[in-house]
C-alpha positions as CSV (number, residue, x, y, z in Angstrom):
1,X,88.9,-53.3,-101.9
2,X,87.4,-53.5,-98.2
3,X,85.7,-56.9,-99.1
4,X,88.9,-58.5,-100.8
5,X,90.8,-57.4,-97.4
6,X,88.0,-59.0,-95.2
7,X,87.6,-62.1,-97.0
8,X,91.6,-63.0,-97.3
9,X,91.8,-61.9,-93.6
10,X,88.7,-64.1,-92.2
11,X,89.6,-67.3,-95.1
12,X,93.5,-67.1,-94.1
13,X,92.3,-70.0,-91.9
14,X,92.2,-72.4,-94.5
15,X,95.8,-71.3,-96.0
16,X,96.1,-74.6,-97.7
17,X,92.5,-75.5,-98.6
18,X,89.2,-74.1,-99.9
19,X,87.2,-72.2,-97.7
20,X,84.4,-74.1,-96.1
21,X,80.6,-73.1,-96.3
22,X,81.0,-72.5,-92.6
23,X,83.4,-70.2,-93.2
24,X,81.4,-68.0,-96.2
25,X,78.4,-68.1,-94.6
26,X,79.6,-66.3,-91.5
27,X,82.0,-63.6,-93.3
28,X,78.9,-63.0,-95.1
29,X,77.1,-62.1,-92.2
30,X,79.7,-60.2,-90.8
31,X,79.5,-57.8,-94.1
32,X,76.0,-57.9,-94.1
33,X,76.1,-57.1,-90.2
34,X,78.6,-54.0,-91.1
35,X,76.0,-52.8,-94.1
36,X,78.6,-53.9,-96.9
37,X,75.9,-55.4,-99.0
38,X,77.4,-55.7,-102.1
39,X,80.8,-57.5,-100.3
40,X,78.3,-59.6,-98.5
41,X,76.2,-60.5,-102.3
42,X,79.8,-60.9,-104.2
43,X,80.6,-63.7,-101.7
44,X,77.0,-65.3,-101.5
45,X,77.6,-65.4,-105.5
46,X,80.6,-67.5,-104.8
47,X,79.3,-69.9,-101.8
48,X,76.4,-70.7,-104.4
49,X,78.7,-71.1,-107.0
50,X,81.0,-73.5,-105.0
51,X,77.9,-74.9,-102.7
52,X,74.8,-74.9,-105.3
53,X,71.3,-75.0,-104.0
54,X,71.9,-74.7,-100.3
55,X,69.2,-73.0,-98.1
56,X,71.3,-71.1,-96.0
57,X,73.2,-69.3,-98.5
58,X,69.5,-68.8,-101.1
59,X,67.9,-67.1,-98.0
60,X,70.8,-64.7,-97.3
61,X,71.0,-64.1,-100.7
62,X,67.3,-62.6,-100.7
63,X,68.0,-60.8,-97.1
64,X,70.9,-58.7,-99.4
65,X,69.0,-58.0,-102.7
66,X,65.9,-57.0,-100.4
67,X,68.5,-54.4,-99.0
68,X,70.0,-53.7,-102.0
69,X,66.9,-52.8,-103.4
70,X,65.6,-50.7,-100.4
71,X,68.9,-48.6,-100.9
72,X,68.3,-47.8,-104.3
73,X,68.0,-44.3,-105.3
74,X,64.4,-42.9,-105.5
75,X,63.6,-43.8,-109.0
76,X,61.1,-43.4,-111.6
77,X,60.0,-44.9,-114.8
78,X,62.5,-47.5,-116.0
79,X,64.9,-46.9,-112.4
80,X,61.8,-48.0,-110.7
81,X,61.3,-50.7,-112.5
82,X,64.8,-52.0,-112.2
83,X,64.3,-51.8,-108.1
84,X,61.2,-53.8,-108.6
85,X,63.2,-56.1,-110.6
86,X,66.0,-56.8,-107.7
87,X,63.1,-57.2,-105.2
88,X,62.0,-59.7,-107.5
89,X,65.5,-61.3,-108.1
90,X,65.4,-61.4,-104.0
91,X,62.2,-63.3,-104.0
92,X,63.5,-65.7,-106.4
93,X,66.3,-66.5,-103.7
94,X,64.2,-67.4,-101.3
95,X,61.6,-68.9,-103.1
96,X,64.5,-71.4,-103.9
97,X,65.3,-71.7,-100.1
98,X,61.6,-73.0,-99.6
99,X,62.2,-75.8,-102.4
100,X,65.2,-76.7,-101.4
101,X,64.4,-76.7,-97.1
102,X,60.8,-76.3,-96.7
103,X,62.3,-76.8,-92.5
104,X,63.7,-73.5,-92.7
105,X,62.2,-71.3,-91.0
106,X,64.2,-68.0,-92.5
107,X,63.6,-68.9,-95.9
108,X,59.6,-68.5,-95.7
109,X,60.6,-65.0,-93.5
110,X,62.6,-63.5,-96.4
111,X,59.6,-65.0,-98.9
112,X,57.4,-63.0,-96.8
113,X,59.9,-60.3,-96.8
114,X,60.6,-59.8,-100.2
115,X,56.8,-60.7,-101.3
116,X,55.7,-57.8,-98.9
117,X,58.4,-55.3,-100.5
118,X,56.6,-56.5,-103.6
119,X,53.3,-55.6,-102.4
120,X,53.8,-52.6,-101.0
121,X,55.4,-51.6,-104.5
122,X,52.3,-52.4,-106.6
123,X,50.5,-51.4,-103.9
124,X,49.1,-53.8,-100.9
125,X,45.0,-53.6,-102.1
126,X,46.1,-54.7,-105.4
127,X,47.8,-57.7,-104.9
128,X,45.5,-59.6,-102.1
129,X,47.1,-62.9,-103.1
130,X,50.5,-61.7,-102.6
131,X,49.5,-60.1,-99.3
132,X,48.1,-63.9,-98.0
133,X,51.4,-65.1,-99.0
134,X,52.9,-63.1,-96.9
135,X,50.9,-64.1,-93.7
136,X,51.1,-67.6,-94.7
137,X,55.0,-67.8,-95.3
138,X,55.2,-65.3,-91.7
139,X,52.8,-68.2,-89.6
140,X,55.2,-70.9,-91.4
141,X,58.5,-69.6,-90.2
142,X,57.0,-69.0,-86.7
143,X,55.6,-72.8,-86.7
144,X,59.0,-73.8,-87.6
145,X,60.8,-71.2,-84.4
146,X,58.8,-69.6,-82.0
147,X,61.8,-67.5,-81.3
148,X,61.9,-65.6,-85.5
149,X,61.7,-62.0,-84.3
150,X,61.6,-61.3,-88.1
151,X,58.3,-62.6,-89.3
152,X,56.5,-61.7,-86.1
153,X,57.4,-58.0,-87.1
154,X,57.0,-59.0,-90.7
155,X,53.3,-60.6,-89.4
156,X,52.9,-57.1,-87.4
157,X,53.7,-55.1,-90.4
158,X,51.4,-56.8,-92.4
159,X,48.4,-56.0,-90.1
160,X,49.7,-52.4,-89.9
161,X,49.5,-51.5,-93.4
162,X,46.2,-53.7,-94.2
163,X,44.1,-51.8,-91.1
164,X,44.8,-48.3,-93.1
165,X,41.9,-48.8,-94.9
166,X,38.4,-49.4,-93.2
167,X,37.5,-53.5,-93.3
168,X,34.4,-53.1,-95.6
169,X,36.4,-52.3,-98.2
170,X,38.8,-54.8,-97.9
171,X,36.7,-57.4,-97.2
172,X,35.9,-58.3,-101.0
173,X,39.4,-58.9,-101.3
174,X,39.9,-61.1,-98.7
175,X,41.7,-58.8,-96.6
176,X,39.4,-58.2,-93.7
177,X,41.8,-60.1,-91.6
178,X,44.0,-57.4,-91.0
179,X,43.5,-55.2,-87.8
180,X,45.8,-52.6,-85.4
181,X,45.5,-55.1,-82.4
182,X,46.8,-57.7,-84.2
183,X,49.8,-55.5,-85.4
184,X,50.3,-54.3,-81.8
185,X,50.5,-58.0,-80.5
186,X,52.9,-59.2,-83.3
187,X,54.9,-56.4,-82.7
188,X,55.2,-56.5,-78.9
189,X,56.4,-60.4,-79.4
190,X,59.0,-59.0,-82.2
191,X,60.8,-56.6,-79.0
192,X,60.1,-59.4,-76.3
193,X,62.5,-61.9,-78.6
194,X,64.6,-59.1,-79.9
195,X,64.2,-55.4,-77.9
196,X,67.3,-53.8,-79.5
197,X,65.8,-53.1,-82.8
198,X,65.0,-49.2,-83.6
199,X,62.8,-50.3,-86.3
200,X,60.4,-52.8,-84.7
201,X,60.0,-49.6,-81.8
202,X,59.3,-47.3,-84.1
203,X,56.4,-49.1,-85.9
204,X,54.9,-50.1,-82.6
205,X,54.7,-46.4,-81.6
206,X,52.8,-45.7,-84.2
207,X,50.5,-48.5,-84.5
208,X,50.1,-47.5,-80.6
209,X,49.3,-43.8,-81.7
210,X,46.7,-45.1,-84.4
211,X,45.1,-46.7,-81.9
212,X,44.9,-44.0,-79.4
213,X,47.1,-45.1,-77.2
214,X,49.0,-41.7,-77.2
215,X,50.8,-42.9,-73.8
216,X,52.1,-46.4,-74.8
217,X,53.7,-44.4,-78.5
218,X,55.3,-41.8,-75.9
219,X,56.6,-44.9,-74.0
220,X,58.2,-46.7,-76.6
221,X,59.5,-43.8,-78.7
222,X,61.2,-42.9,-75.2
223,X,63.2,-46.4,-75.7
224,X,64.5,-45.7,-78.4
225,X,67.2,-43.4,-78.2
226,X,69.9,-45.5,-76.5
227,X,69.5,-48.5,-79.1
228,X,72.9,-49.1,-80.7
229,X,72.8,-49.1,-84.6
230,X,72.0,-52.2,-86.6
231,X,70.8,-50.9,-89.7
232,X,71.4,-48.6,-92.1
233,X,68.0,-46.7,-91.6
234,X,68.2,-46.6,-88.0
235,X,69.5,-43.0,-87.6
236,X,66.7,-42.0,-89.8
237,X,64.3,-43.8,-87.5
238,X,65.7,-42.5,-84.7
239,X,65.0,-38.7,-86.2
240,X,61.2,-40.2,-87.0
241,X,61.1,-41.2,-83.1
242,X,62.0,-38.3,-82.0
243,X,59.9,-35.7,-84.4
244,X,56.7,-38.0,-83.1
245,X,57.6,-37.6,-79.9
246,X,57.7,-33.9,-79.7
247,X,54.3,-33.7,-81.7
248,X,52.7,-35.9,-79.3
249,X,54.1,-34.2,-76.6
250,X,51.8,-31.2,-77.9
251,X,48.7,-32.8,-77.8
């Protein structure tokens, strides 16, 4: 197996000893970096075995069920509630990460991301309690580093989805917070700390677009092109870019 190969070849280091949490932590993210998620969650399995209740490896245990999950086949009936299950299983990880370093600043981000996957699966205007979670655990991890790219997009996001639906009808549910502005400022601080990232672009194209700002989404859809890959969706983002860009192009 790939993974077996990789792990052997990146532990051979420590011939004559056990492999160090140093050592798991960063094969893990070179799996996770290469989209072998379920090499990168086989060996999380093991650092938590071997190094129980450490943040480090709880938080990148919910960044790969979160991915897991998102790569799931589409799914109905009990399917879809199996992916709402590993989201939840994801959430659980990082929840943990909280409890166990409330200083970390990328265990609240992959609360917030896995509680937002959550949301958006029962539906955002449903679940206003989840949906303050989510800004709460995004303004934590910022608090704790300025520099989290993540939960600023996460933060963005957030805004985004919540300023689909006119504030007088979210206002009962506590969710009149949320506006395109907002989303637009999170997401420009997201590219200022981390530019090469097709999927922070995209979404600030279009929150450009819904806020008539047809030039700026033109802009920034014209960026995105000659990003290198980093994600498994990112050629399927870059497709998205390019299909808004010709239909603004029309206008």
């Amino acid at each position: 197996m790939k993974f077996l190969a990789l792990a052997f070849a990146a532990l051979s280091i420590a011939a004559f000893s056990s492999p160090t949490l140093q050592d798991m932590l960063k094969l893990s993210d070179e799996l996770f970096n290469k989209f072998d998620n379920k090499g990168a969650l086989q060996l999380l399995l093991n650092a938590d075995k071997e190094f129980p209740h450490d943040a480090e490896v709880l938080w990148r245990l919910a960044r790969v069920e979160t991915h897991l999950a998102d790569h799931m086949p589409a799914a109905t009936g009990d399917e879809k509630d199996a992916q709402l299950e590993v989201y939840k299983t994801a959430l659980g990880y990082a929840d943990s990460a909280v409890t166990v370093d409330p200083k970390s600043s990328m265990a609240y981000t992959y609360r917030a991301v896995a509680n937002g996957k959550i949301a958006l699966f029962k539906g955002v205007f449903s679940v206003g309690g989840i949906v303050k979670q989510v800004r709460n655990d995004c303004e934590s991890a910022i608090a704790l580093d300025p520099n989290n790219a993540i939960a600023y997009y996460i933060l963005g996001r957030t805004h985004a989805k919540l300023a689909e639906k006119p504030k007088m009808f979210r206002w009962p549910l506590g969710l009149a917070w949320g506006n395109i502005d907002d989303a637009i400022k999170f997401y420009k601080k997201a590219i200022s700390l981390d530019p090469n990232f097709v999927m922070y672009q995209v979404d600030l194209a279009k929150a450009y677009e819904e806020n008539d700002e047809d030039e700026k989404a033109k802009e920034q859809l014209t960026a995105i092109p000659p990003i290198p890959k980093r994600d498994e969706d990112d050629d399927s983002l870059k497709t998205v870019a390019a299909n808004m860009l010709q239909e603004l192009e029309k206008k």
